[in-house]
C-alpha positions as CSV (number, residue, x, y, z in Angstrom):
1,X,105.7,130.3,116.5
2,X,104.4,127.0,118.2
3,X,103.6,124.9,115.3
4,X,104.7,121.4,117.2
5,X,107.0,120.0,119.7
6,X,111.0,119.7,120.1
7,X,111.8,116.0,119.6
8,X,114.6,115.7,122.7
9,X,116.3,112.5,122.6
10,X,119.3,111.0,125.0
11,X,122.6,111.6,125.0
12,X,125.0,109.0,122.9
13,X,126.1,106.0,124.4
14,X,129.7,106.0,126.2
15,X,131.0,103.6,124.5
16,X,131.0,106.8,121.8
17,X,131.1,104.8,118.5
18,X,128.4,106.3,116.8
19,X,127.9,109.9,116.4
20,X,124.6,111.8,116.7
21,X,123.4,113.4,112.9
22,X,124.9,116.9,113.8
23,X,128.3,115.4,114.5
24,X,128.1,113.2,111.3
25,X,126.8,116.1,108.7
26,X,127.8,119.7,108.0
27,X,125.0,121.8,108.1
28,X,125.0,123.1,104.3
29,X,122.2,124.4,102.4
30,X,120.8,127.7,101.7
31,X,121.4,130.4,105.1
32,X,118.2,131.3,107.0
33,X,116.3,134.6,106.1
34,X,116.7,134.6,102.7
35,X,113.4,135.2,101.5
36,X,113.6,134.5,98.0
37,X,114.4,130.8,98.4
38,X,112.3,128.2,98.5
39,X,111.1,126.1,101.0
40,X,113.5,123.2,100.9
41,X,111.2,119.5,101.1
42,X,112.6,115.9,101.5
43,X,110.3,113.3,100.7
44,X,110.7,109.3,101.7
45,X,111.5,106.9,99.3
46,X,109.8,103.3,99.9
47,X,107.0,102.1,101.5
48,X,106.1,105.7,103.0
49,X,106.3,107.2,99.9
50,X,102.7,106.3,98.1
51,X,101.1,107.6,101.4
52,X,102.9,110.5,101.3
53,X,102.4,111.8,97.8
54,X,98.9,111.2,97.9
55,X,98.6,113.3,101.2
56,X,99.8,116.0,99.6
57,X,98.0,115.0,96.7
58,X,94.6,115.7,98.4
59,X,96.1,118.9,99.6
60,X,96.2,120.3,96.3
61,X,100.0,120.1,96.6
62,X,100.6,117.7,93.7
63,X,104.3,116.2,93.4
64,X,105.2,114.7,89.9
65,X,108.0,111.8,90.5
66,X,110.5,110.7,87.7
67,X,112.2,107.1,86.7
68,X,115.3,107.2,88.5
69,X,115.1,110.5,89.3
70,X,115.1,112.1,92.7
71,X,113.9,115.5,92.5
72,X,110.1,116.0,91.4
73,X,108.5,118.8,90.1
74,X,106.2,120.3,92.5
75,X,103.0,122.2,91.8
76,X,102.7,124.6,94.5
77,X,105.2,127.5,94.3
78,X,107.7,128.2,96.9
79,X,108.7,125.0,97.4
80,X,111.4,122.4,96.5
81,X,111.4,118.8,96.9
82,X,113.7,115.8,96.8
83,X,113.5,112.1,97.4
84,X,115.5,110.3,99.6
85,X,115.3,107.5,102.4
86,X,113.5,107.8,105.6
87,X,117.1,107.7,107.4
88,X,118.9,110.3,104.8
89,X,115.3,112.2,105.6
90,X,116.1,112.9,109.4
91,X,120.0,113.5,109.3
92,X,119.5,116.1,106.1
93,X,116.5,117.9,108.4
94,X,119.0,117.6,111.8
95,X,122.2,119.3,109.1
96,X,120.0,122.0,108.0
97,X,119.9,121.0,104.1
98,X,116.3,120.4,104.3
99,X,113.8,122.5,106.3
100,X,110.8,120.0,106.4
101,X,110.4,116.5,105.6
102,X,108.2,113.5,106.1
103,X,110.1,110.8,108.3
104,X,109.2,107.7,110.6
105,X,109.1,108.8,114.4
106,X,111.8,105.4,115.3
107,X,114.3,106.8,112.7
108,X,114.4,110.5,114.7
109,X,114.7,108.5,117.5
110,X,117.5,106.2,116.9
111,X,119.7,108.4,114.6
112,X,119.3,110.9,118.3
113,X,118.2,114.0,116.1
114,X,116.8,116.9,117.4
115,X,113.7,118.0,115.7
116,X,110.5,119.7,115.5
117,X,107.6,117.5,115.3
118,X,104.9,119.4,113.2
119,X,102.2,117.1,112.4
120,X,101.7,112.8,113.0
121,X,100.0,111.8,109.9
122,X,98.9,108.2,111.7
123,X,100.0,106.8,108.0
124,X,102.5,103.7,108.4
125,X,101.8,102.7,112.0
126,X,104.3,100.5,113.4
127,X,105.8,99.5,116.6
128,X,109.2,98.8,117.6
129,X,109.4,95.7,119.4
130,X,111.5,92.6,120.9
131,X,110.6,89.4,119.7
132,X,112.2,85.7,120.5
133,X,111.2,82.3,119.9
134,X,108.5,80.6,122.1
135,X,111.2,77.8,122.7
136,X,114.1,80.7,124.6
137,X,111.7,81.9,127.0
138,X,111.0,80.7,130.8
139,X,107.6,81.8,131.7
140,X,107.0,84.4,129.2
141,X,110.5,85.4,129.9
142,X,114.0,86.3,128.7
143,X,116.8,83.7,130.7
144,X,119.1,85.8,132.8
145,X,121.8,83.2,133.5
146,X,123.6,83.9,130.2
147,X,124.5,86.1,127.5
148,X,122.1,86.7,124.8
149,X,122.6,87.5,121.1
150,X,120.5,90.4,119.9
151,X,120.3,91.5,116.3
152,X,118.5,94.8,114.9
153,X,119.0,97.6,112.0
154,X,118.1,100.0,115.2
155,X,121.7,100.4,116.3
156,X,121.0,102.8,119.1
157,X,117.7,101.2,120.2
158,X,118.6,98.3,120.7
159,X,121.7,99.3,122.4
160,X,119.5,101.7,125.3
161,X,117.2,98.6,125.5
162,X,120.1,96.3,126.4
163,X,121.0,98.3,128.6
164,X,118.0,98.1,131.0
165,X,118.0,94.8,130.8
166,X,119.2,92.2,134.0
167,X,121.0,90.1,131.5
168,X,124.6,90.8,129.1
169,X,124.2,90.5,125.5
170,X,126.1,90.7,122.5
171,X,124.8,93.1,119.3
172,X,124.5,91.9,115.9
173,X,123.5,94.6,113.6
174,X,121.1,93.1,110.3
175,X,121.0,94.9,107.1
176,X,117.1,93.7,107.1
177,X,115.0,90.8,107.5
178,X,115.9,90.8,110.8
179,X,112.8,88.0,111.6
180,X,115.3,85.6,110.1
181,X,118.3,85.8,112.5
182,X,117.0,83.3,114.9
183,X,117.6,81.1,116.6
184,X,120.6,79.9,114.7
185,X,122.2,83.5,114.0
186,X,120.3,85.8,117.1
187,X,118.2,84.8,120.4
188,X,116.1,87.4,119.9
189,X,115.8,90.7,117.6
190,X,114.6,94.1,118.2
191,X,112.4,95.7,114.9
192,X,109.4,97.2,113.8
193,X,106.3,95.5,113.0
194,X,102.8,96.0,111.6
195,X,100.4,93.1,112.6
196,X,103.2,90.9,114.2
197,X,102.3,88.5,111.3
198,X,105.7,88.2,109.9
199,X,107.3,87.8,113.0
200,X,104.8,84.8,113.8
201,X,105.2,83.0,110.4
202,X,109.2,82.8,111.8
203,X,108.1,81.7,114.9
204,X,108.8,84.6,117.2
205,X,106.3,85.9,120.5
206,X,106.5,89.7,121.1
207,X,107.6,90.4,124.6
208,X,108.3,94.1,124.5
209,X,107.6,97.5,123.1
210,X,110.6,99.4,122.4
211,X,107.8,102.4,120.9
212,X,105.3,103.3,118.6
213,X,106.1,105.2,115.4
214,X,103.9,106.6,112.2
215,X,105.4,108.8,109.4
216,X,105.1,112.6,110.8
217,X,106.1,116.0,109.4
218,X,109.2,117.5,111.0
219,X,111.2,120.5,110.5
220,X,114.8,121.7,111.4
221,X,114.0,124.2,114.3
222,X,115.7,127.0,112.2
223,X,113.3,126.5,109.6
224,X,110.3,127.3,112.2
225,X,112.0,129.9,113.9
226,X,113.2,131.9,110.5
227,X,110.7,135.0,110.0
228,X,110.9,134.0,106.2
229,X,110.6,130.6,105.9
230,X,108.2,130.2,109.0
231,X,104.9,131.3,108.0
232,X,105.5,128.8,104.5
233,X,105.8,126.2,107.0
234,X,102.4,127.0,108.7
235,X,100.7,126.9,105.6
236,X,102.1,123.4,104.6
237,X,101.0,122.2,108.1
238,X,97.5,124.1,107.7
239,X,96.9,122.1,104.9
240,X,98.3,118.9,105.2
241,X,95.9,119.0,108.6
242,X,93.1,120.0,106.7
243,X,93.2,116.5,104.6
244,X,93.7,115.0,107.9
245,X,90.5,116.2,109.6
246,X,88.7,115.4,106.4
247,X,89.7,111.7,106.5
248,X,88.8,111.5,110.0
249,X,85.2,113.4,110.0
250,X,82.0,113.4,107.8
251,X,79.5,115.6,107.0
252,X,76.1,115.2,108.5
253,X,73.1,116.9,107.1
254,X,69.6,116.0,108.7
255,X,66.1,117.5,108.8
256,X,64.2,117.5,112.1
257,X,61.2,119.3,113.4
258,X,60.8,122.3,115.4
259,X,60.0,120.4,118.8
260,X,62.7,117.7,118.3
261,X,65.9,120.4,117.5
262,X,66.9,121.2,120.8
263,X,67.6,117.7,121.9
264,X,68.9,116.8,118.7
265,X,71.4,119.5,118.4
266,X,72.6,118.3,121.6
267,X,74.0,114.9,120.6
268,X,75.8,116.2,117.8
269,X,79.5,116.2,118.2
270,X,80.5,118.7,116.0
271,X,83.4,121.0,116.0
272,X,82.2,124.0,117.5
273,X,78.3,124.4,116.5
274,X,76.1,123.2,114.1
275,X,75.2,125.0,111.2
276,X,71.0,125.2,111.4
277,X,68.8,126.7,109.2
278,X,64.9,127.0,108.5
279,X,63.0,125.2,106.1
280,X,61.1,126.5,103.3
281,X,57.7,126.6,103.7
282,X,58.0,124.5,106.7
283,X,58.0,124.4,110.7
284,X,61.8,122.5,110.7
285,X,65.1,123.0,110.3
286,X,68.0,121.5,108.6
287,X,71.2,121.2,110.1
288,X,74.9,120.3,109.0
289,X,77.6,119.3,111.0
290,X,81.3,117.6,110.7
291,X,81.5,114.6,112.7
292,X,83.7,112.0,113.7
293,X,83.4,108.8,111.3
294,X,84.5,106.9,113.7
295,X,81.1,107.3,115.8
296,X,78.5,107.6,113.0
297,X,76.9,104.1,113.0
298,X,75.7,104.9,117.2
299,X,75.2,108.3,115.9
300,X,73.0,107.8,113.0
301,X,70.8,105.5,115.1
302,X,70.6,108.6,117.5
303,X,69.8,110.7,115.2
304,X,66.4,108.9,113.9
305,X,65.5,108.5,117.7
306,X,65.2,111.8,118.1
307,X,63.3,112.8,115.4
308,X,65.7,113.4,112.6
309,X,64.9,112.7,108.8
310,X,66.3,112.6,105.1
311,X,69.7,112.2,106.8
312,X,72.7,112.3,104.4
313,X,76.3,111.7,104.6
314,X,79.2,113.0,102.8
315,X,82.8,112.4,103.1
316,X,84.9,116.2,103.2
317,X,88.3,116.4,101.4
318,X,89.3,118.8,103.8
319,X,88.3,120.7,106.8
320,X,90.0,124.2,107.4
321,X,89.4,125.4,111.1
């Protein structure tokens, strides 16, 4: 089954003072091939968890969360969920506990796990960058003649960063608001950022990209490779992209003469064909097709200049393929 693509990430540092997820977890859980289980979810807890839900929300996969509580009710049988943070998210998929979960992409890459990327939901993009203050920096520049202070929560990014770096420099690991560290407490920090505008209202320049990240739907490769549980897991992907092509597209429904369809049919960037059809009672056509929102307005304007009319525009909840 080739639903998505093996996350591979490096080998540990030699230092060997932090341990990859499948060297810090047992894998526990229900055994593969059981067919009567259910399909074992983790949610995130914080700021990717409003996204999330109402993802799976417009999927018609409604999740009911309690006070306190970390196990929702799920409409959709076959499936179990549980809530949990981001980090806990990716070490329970990489122990085998949970079979698919929603996790950021620089999480899977720091804590070095070994997963299969199913879908990148573009919700919660962020970058992981190095930022310093204006005042350290010799044109544009990290100094090289001494040793630098670098604080992060990404233990293991920051670590293979320094490491590529001409310069020596000591770690300081923050338990967040990392943008607060220097100059007193850190020369520079390594963390993940938005816009950038909290790390200018402290007074920091981004000078590097570490990478870019985005909550995305993984799964433990067992999970996709179990007869059972497999097919559940196309399904959830199936429709979780089907919300996702929905945002992205809009349905375009025009009228247009005989003599202009041919050259109107021919701008439209639809996803196969369009869908064309004859007036009643009159020499024209009307014709539907999903197209990308983000190239309606020069579309539209096309559209009229080659002789379409009574154009309307809806917005899809979801496009199956």
């Amino acid at each position: 089954m080739e639903t998505g693509s093996m996350v591979n990430r490096r080998a540990e540092p030699e230092d060997g003072d932090r341990k990859s997820p499948g060297d810090r977890t047992e894998t526990v859980g229900a055994s593969p091939g059981d067919e009567s289980r259910p399909l074992q979810l983790a949610l995130p807890k914080g700021r990717m968890q409003d996204g999330v839900l109402t993802l799976l929300s417009e999927a018609g996969m409604k999740v009911k969360t309690f006070d306190r509580g970390y196990r929702p009710s799920f409409s959709v049988s076959g499936f179990e969920a549980k809530m949990l943070k981001p980090q806990n998210v990716v070490e329970m998929l990489h122990a085998g506990s949970r079979d698919v979960g929603f996790a950021g992409a620089d999480w899977v890459a720091e804590l070095s796990a070994e997963l299969v990327e199913l879908v990148d939901t573009r919700l919660d993009p962020v970058r992981v960058v190095v930022a310093a203050p204006k005042s350290l920096l010799q044109d544009g520049r990290l100094p090289t003649d001494r040793r630098l202070v670098v604080a992060s929560e990404y233990v293991e990014l920051a670590r293979r960063w320094i490491a590529d770096q001409p310069f020596e420099a000591t770690f300081v690991r923050s338990y967040g608001a990392t943008e607060a560290f220097p100059p007193e407490d850190a020369d520079l920090i390594i963390d993940n950022t938005a816009s950038g505008a909290t790390l200018r209202s402290n007074g920091l320049e981004i000078i590097d990209v570490v990478m870019e990240s985005s909550t995305r739907l993984y799964a433990n490769p067992a999970a996709v490779d179990d007869s059972s549980l497999g097919s559940r897991v196309e399904d959830l992907v199936l429709l979780i992209r089907s919300v996702l092509d929905g945002r992205s597209r809009v349905m375009l429904e025009v009228n247009v003469g005989g003599d202009d369809l041919p050259g109107l049919v021919e701008i439209l960037p639809c996803m196969r064909h369009p869908t064309v059809s004859r007036l009643h009672g009159e020499d024209g056509y009307a014709v539907r097709a999903a197209v990308p929102l983000s190239s309606l307005p020069e579309l539209l304007l096309e559209v009229k200049a080659r002789g379409g009319t009574d154009l309307v525009v809806t917005q899809p909840s979801q496009i199956v393929p």
